[in-house]
py3Dmol code that shows the C-alpha trace and the ligand (Angstrom):
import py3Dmol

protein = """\
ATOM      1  CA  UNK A   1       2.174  -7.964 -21.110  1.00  0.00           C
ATOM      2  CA  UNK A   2       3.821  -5.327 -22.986  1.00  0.00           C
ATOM      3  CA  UNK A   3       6.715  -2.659 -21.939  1.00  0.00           C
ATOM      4  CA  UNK A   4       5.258  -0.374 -19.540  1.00  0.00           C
ATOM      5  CA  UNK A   5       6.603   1.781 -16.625  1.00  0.00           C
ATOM      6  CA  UNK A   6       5.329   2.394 -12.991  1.00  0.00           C
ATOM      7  CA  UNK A   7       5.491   6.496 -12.195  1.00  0.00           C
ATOM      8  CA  UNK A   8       4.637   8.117  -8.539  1.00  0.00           C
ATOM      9  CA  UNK A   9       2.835  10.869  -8.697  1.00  0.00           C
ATOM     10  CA  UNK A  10       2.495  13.169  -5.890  1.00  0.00           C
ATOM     11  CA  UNK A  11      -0.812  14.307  -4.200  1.00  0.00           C
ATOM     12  CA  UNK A  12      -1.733  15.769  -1.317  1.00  0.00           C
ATOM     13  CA  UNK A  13       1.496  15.807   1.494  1.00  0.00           C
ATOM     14  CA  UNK A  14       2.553  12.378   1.212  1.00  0.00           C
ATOM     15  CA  UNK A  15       0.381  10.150  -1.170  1.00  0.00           C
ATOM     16  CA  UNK A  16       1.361   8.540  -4.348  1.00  0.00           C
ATOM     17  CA  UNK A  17      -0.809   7.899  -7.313  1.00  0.00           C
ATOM     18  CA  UNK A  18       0.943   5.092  -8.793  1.00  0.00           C
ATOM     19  CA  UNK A  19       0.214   5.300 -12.690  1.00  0.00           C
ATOM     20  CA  UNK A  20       1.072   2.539 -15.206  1.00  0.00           C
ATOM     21  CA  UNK A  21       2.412   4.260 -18.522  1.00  0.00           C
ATOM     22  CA  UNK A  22       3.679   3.394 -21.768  1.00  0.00           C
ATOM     23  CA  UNK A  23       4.565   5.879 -24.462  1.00  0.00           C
ATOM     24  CA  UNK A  24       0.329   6.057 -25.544  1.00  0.00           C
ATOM     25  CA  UNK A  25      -2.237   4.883 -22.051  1.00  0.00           C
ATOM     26  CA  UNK A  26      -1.601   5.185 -18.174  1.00  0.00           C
ATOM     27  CA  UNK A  27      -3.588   3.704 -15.473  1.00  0.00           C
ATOM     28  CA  UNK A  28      -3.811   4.487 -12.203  1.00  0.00           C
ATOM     29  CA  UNK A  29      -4.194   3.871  -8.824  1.00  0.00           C
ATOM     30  CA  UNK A  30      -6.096   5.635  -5.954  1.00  0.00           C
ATOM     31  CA  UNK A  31      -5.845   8.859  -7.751  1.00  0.00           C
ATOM     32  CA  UNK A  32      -7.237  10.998  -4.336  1.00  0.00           C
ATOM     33  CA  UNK A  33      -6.685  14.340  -6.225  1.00  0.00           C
ATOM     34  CA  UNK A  34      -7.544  14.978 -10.190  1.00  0.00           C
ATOM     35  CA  UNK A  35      -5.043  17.574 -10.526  1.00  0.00           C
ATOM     36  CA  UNK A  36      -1.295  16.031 -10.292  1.00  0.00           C
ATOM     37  CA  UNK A  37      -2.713  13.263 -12.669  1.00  0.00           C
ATOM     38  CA  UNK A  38      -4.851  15.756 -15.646  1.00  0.00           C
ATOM     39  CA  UNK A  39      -1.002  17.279 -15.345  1.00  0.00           C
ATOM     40  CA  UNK A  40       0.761  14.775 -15.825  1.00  0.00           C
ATOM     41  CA  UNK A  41      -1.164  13.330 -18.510  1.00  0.00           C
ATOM     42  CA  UNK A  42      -1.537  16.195 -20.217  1.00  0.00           C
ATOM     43  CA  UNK A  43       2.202  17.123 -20.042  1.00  0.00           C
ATOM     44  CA  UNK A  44       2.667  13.305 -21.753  1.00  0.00           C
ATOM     45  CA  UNK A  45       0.080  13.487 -24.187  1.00  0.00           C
ATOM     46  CA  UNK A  46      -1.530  10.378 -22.063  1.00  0.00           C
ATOM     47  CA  UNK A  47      -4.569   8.402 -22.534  1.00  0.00           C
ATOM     48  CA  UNK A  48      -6.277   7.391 -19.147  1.00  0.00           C
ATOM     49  CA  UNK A  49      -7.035   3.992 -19.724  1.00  0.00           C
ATOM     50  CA  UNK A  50      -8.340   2.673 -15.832  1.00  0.00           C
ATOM     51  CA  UNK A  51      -8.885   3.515 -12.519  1.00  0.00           C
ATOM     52  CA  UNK A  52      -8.168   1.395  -9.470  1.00  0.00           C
ATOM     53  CA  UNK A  53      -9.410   1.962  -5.733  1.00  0.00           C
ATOM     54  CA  UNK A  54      -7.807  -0.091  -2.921  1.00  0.00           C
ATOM     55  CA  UNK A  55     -10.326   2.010  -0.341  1.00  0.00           C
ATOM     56  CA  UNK A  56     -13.019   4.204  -0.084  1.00  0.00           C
ATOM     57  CA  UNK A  57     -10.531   6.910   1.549  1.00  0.00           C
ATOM     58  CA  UNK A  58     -10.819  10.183   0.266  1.00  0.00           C
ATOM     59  CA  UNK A  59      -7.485  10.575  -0.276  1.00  0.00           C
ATOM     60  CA  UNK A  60      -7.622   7.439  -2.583  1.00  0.00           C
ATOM     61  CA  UNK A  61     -10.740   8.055  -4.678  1.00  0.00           C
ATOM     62  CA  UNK A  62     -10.970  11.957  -4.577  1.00  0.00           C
ATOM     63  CA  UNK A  63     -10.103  12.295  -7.966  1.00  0.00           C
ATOM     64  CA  UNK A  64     -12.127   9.688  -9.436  1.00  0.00           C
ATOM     65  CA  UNK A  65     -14.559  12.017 -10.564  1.00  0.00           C
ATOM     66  CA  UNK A  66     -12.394  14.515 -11.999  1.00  0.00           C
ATOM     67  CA  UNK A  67     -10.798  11.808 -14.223  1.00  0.00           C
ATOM     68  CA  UNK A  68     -13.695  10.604 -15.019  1.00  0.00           C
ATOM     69  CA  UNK A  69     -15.141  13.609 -16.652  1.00  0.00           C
ATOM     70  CA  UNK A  70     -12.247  14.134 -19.239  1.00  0.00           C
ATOM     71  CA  UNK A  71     -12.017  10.118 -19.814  1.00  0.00           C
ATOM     72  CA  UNK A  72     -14.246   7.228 -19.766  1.00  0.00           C
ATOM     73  CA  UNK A  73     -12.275   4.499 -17.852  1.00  0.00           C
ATOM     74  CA  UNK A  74     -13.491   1.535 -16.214  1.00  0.00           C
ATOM     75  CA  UNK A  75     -13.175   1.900 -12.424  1.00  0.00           C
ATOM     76  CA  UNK A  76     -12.148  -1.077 -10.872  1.00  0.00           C
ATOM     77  CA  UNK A  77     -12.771  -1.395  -6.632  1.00  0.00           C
ATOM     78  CA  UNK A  78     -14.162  -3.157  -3.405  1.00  0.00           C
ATOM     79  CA  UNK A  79     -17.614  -4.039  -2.917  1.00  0.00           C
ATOM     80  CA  UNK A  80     -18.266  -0.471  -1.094  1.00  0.00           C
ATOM     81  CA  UNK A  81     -21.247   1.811  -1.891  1.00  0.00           C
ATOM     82  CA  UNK A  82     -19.194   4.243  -0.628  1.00  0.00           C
ATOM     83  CA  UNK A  83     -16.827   4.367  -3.935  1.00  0.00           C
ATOM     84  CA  UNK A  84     -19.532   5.862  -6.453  1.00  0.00           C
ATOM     85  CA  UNK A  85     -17.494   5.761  -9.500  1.00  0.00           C
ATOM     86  CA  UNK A  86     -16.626   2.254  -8.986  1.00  0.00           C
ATOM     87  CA  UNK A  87     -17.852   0.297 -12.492  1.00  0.00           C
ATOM     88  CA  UNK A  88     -16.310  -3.059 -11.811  1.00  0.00           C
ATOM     89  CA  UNK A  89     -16.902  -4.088  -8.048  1.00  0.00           C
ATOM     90  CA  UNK A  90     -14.150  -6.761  -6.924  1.00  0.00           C
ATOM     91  CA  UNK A  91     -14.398  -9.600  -4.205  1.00  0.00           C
ATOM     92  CA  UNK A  92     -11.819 -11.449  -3.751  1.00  0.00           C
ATOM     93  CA  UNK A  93     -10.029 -13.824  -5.878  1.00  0.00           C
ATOM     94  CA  UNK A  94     -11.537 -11.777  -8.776  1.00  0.00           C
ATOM     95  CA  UNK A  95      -9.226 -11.696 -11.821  1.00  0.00           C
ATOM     96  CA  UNK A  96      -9.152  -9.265 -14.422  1.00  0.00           C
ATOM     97  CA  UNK A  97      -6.659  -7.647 -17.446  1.00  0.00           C
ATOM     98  CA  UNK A  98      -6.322  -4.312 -17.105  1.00  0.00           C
ATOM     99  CA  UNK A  99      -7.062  -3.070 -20.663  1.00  0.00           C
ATOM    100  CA  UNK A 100      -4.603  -1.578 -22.997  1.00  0.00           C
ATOM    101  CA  UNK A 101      -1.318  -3.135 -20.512  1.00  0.00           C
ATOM    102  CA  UNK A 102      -2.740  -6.857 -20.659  1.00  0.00           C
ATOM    103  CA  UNK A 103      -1.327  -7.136 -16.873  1.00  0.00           C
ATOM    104  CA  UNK A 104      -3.657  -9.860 -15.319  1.00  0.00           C
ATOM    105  CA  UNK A 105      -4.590  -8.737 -11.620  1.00  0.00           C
ATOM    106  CA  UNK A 106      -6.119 -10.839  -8.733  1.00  0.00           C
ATOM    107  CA  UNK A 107      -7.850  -9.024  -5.775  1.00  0.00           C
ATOM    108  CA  UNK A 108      -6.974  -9.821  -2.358  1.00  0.00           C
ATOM    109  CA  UNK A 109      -9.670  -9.000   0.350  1.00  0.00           C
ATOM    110  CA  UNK A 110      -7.277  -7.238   2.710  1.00  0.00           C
ATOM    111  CA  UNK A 111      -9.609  -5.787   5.360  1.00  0.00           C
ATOM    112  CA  UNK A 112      -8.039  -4.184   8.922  1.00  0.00           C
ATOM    113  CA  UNK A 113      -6.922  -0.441   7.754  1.00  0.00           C
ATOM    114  CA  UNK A 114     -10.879  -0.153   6.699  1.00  0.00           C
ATOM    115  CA  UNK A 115     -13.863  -2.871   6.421  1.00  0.00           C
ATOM    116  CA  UNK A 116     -13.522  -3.375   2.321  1.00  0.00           C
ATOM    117  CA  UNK A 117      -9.790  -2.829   2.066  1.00  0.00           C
ATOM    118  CA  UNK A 118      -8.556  -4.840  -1.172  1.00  0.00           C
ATOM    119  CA  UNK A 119      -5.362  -4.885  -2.475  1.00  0.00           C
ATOM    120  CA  UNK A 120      -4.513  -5.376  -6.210  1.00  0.00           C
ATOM    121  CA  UNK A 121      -1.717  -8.091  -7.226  1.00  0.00           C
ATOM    122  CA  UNK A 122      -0.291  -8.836 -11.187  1.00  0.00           C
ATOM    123  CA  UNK A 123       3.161  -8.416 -13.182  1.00  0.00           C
ATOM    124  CA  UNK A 124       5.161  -9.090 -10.368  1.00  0.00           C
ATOM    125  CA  UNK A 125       3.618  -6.237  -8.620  1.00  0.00           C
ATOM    126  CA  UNK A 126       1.425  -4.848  -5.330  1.00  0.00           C
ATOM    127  CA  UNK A 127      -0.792  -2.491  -4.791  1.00  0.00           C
ATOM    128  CA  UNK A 128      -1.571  -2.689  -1.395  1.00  0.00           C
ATOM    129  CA  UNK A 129      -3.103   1.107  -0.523  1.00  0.00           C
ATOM    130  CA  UNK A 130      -3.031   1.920   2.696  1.00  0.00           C
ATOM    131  CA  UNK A 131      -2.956  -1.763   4.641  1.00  0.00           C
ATOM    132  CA  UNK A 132       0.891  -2.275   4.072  1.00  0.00           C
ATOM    133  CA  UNK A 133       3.858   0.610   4.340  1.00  0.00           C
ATOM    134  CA  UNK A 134       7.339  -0.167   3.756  1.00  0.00           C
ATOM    135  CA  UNK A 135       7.931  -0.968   7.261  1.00  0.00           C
ATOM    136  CA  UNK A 136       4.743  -0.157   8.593  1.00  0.00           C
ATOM    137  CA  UNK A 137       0.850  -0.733   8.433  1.00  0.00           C
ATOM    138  CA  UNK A 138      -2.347   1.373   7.925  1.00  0.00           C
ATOM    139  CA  UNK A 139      -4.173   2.356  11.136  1.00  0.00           C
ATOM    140  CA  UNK A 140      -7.272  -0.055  12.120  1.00  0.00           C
ATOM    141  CA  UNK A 141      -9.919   2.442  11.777  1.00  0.00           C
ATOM    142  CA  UNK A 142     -12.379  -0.073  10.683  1.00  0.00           C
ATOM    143  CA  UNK A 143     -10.495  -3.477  10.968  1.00  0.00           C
ATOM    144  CA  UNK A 144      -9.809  -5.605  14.138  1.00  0.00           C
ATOM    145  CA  UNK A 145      -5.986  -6.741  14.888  1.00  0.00           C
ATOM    146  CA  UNK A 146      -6.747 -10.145  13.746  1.00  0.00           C
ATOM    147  CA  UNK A 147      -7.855  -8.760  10.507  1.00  0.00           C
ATOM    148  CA  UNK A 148      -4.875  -6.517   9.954  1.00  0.00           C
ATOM    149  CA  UNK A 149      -2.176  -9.576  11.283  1.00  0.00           C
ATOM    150  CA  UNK A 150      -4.428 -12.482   8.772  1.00  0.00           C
ATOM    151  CA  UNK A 151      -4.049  -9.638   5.632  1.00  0.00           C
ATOM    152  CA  UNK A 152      -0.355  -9.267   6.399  1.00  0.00           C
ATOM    153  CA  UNK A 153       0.031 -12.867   6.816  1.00  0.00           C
ATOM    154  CA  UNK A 154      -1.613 -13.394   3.665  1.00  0.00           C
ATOM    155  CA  UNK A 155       0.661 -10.550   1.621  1.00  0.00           C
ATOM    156  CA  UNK A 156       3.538 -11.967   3.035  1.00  0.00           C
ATOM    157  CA  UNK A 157       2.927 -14.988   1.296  1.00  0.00           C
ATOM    158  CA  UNK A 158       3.351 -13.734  -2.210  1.00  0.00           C
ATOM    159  CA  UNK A 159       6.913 -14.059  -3.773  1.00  0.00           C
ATOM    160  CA  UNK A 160       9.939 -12.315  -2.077  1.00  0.00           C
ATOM    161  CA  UNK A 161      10.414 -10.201  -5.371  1.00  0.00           C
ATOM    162  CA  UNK A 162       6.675  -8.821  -5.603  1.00  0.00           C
ATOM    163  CA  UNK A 163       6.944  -4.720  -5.511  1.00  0.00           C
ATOM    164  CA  UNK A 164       5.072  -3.068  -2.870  1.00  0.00           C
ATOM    165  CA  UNK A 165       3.556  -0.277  -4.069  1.00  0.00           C
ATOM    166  CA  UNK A 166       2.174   1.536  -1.141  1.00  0.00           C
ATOM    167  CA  UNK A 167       0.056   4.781  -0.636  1.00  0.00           C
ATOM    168  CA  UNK A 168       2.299   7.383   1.143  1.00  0.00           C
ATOM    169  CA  UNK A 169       5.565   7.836   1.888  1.00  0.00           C
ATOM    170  CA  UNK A 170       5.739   7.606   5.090  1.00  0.00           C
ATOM    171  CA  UNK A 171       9.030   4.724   5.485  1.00  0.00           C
ATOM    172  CA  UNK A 172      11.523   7.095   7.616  1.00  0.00           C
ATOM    173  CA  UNK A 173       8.982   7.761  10.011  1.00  0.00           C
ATOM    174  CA  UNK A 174       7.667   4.157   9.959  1.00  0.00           C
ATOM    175  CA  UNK A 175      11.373   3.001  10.505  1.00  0.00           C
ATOM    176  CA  UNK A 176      12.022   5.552  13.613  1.00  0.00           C
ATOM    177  CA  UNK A 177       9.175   3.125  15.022  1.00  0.00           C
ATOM    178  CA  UNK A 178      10.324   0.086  13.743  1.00  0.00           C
ATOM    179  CA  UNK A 179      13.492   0.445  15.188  1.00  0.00           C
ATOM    180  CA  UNK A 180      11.775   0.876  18.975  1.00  0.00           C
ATOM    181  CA  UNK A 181       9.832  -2.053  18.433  1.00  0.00           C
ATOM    182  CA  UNK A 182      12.345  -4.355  16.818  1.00  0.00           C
ATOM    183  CA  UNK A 183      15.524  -2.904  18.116  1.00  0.00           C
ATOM    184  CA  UNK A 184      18.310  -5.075  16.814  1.00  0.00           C
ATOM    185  CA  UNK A 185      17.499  -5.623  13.134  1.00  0.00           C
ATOM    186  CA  UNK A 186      20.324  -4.612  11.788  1.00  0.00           C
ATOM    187  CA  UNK A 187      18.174  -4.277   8.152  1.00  0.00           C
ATOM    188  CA  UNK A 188      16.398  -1.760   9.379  1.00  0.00           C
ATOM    189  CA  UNK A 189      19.317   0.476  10.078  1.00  0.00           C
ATOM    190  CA  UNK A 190      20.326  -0.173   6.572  1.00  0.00           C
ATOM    191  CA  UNK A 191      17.327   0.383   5.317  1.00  0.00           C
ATOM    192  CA  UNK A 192      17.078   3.703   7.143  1.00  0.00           C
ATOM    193  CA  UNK A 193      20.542   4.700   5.448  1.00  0.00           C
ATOM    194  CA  UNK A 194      19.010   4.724   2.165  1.00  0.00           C
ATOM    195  CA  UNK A 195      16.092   5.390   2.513  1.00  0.00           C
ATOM    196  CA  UNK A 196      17.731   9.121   3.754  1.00  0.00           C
ATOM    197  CA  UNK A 197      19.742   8.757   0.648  1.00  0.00           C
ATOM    198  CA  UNK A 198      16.665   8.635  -1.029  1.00  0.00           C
ATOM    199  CA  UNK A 199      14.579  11.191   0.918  1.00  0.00           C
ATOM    200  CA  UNK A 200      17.499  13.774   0.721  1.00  0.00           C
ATOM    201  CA  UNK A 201      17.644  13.579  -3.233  1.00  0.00           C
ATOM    202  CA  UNK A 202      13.577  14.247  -2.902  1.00  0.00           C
ATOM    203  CA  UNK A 203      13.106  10.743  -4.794  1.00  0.00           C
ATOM    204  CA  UNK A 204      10.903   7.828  -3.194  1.00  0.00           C
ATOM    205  CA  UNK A 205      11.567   5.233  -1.279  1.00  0.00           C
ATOM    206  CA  UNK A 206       8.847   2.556  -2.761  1.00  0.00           C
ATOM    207  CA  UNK A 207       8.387   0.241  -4.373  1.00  0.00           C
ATOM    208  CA  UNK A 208       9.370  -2.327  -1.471  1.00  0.00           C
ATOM    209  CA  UNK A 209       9.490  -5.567  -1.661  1.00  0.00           C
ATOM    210  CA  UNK A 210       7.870  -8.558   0.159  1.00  0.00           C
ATOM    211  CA  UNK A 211      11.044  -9.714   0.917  1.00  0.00           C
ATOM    212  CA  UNK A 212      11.888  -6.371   2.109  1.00  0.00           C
ATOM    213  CA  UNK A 213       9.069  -6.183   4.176  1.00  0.00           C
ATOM    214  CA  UNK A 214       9.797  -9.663   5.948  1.00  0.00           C
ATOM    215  CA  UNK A 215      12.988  -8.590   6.347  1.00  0.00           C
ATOM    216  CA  UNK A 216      12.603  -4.833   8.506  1.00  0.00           C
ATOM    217  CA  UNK A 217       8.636  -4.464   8.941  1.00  0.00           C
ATOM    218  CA  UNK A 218       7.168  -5.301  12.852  1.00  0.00           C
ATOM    219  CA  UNK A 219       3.862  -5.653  12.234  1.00  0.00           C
ATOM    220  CA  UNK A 220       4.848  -8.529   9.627  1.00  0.00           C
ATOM    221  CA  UNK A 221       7.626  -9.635  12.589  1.00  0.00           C
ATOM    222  CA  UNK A 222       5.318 -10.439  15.180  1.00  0.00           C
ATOM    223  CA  UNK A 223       6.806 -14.100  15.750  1.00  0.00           C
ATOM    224  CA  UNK A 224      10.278 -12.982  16.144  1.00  0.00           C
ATOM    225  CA  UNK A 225      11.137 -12.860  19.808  1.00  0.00           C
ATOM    226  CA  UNK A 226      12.781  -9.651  19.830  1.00  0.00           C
ATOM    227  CA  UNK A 227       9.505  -8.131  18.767  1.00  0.00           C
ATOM    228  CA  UNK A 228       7.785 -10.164  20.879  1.00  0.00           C
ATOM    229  CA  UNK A 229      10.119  -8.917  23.869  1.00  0.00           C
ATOM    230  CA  UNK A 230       9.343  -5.094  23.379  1.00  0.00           C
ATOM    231  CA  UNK A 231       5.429  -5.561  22.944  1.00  0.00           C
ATOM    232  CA  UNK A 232       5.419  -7.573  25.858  1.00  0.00           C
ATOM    233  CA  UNK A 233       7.444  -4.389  27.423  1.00  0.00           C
ATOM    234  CA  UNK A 234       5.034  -2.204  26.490  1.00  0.00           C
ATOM    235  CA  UNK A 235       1.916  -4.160  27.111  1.00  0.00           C
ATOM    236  CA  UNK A 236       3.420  -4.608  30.770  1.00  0.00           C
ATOM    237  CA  UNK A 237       2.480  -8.559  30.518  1.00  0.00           C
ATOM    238  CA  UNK A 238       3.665 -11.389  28.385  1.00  0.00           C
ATOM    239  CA  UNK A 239       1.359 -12.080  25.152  1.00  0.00           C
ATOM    240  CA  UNK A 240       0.358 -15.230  23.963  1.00  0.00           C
ATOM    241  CA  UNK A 241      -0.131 -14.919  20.379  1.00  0.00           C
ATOM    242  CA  UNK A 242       1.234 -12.751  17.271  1.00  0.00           C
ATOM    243  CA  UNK A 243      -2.491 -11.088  17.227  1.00  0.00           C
ATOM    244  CA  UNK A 244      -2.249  -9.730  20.498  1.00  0.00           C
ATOM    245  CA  UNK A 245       1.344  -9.110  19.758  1.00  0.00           C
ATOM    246  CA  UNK A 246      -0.015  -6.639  16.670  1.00  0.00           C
ATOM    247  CA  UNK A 247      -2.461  -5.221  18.283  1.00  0.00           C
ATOM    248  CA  UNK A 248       0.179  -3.571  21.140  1.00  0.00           C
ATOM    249  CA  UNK A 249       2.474  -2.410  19.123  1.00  0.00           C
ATOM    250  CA  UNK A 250      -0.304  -0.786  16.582  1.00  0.00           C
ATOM    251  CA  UNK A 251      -1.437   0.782  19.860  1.00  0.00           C
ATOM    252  CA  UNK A 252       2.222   1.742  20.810  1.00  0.00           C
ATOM    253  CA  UNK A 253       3.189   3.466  17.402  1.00  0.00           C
ATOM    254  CA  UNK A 254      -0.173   5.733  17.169  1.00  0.00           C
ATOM    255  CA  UNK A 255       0.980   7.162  20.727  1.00  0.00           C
ATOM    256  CA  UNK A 256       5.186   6.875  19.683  1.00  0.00           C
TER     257      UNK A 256
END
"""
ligand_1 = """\
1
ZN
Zn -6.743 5.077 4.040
"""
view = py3Dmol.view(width=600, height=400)
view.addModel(protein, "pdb")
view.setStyle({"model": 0}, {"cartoon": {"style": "trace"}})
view.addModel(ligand_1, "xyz")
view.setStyle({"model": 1}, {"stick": {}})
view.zoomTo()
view.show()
């Protein structure tokens, strides 16, 4: 694994297409729009080396196509017919280098935000599209609560250092949330200092971490009583497990 830097670029009003650069190649990841990336490439005299899809979300794979026509770049995805440009379909557990950067990725089947969700882990990093948000997770438009609370689970297992690379910046409006839902964390209001910091000088507030994550994010702090206590608030009954804890407070933050 060679020197190489990780670089948000901006699409649409809050997505990032992470892109892997060194001074020659860049790869990159759910590129939903061609045109921030031809830019940026162009402006950096860039070679596109590799595409990779976490989900078939148009705002993730929109500019597939448009990359594809000025490079020829393997596409690496889920198992989803509905990802056309995908050229190396991924179950999980499937390892791969991703050429040029010689970073060796595993897949993780991470299915709740939608059906094929997978999430792409390697160098010490995470590219988790839309299924974890720094202190937040992706809607369940396809996935049940079980599903979302087992991938979480599972992504919370990696090392505490991992960077979480997620697909919008949406962490100060994830925190306002967070802090309903898990109301004395006193991370989270630290967390929500800088990440204003951060917001205010127009920079980004990802990567997270896992340990990060543990630390502030509700959906991955389902066991913790205080969570527990405000779910079972809103619910109006006490729950029994961390699924059914999830699944309220998902259902509490799309109405919040
Ligand atoms: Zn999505």
């Amino acid at each position: 694994m060679g020197q190489f830097e990780v670089i948000p670029l901006r699409a649409f009003a809050d997505n990032y297409v992470w892109t892997i650069r060194d001074a020659r190649c860049a790869a990159v990841v759910d590129p939903g729009d061609a045109r921030p990336v031809l830019d940026y490439l162009d402006a950096q005299k860039l070679e596109l080396v590799a595409i990779l899809n976490t989900h078939h979300h148009a705002d993730h794979v929109g500019g597939n196509a448009g990359l594809l026509g000025r490079w020829k770049a393997p596409v690496y995805g889920p198992h989803d017919e509905r990802i056309r440009e995908v050229t190396q379909q991924l179950a999980d557990g499937a390892r791969f280098t991703l050429p040029h950067f010689a970073i060796d990725f595993e897949v993780l089947e991470i299915p709740g935000h939608t059906r094929s969700h997978i999430a792409f882990h390697g160098g010490g990093m995470l590219f988790c599209g839309d299924t974890l948000f720094a202190a937040g997770c992706g809607r369940l438009f396809e996935g049940t609560p079980r599903q979302m609370h087992d991938s979480l689970a599972r992504l919370m297992r990696l090392p505490d250092a991992t960077r979480v690379y997620c697909g919008h910046e949406y962490t100060l409006s994830n925190i306002r949330f967070a802090k309903a839902a898990d109301p004395e964390n006193a991370a989270l209001l630290e967390l929500e200092a800088w990440a204003r910091r951060r917001r205010d000088q127009g920079l980004p507030t990802l990567p997270s971490t896992i340990g990060q994550e543990k630390a502030t994010n509700p959906f991955v702090r389902v066991r913790e009583p205080a969570v527990v206590a405000t779910a079972n608030r809103y619910a109006g009954k006490p729950l029994q497990d961390p699924v059914s804890v999830l699944a309220a407070i998902r259902e509490w933050k799309n109405s919040f």
